[in-house]
N, C-alpha and C positions, 0 to 999 in steps of 0.2 A: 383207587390208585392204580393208574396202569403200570407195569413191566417197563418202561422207560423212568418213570418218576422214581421208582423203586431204586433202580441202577443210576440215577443219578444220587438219591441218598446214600447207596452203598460207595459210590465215587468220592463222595465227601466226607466221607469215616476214611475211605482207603483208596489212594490215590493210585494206586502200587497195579501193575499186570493187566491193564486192561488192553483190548483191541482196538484197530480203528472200527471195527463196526461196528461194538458200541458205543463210542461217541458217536458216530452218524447216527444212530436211532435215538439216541437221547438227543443230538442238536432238531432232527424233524419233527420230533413230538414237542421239544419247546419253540419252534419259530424259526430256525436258522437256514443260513443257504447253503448249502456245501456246496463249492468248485473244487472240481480235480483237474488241475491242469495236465500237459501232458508228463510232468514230471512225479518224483515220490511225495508227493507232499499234499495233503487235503487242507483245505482253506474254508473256514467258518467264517460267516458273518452274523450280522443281529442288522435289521434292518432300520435304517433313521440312526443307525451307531456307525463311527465310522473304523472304531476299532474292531481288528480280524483276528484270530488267530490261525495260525499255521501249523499242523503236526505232521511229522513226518510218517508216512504210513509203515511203518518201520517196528519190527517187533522186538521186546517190551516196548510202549511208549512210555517213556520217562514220565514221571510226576509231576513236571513243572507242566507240562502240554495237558495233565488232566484239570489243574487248579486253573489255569488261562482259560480256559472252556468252560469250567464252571461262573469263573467270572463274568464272563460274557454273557452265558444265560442268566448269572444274579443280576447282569445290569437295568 
């Protein structure tokens, strides 16, 4: 089990305090795109899915931005 898969099960017991960089390392090791536009906000996709989500790269990121993200990789 690598260091990404890991921090996504510890994401899923505890949605609470994480960074954006780790979701980006957990969005690359499962498949995703990340776009940074030029504003505060990182943009996930899941490719052939046409649902995105959006997290503001803004510290804590709230909980609801960590379960969106897991949805996306559960889809």
């Amino acid at each position: 089990m690598s260091k990404a898969d890991k921090t996504l099960d510890k994401m899923r017991i505890n949605p609470r305090d994480w960074r954006i960089d780790d979701l980006e390392s957990v969005a690359k090791r499962h498949g995703l795109t990340i776009r940074k536009p030029a504003g505060s906000h990182v943009i996930f996709q899941k490719t052939g899915c046409q649902l995105e989500v959006s997290v503001p790269a803004h510290k804590p990121i709230k909980p609801v931005y960590v379960r969106r993200l897991i949805e996306l990789i559960d889809l």
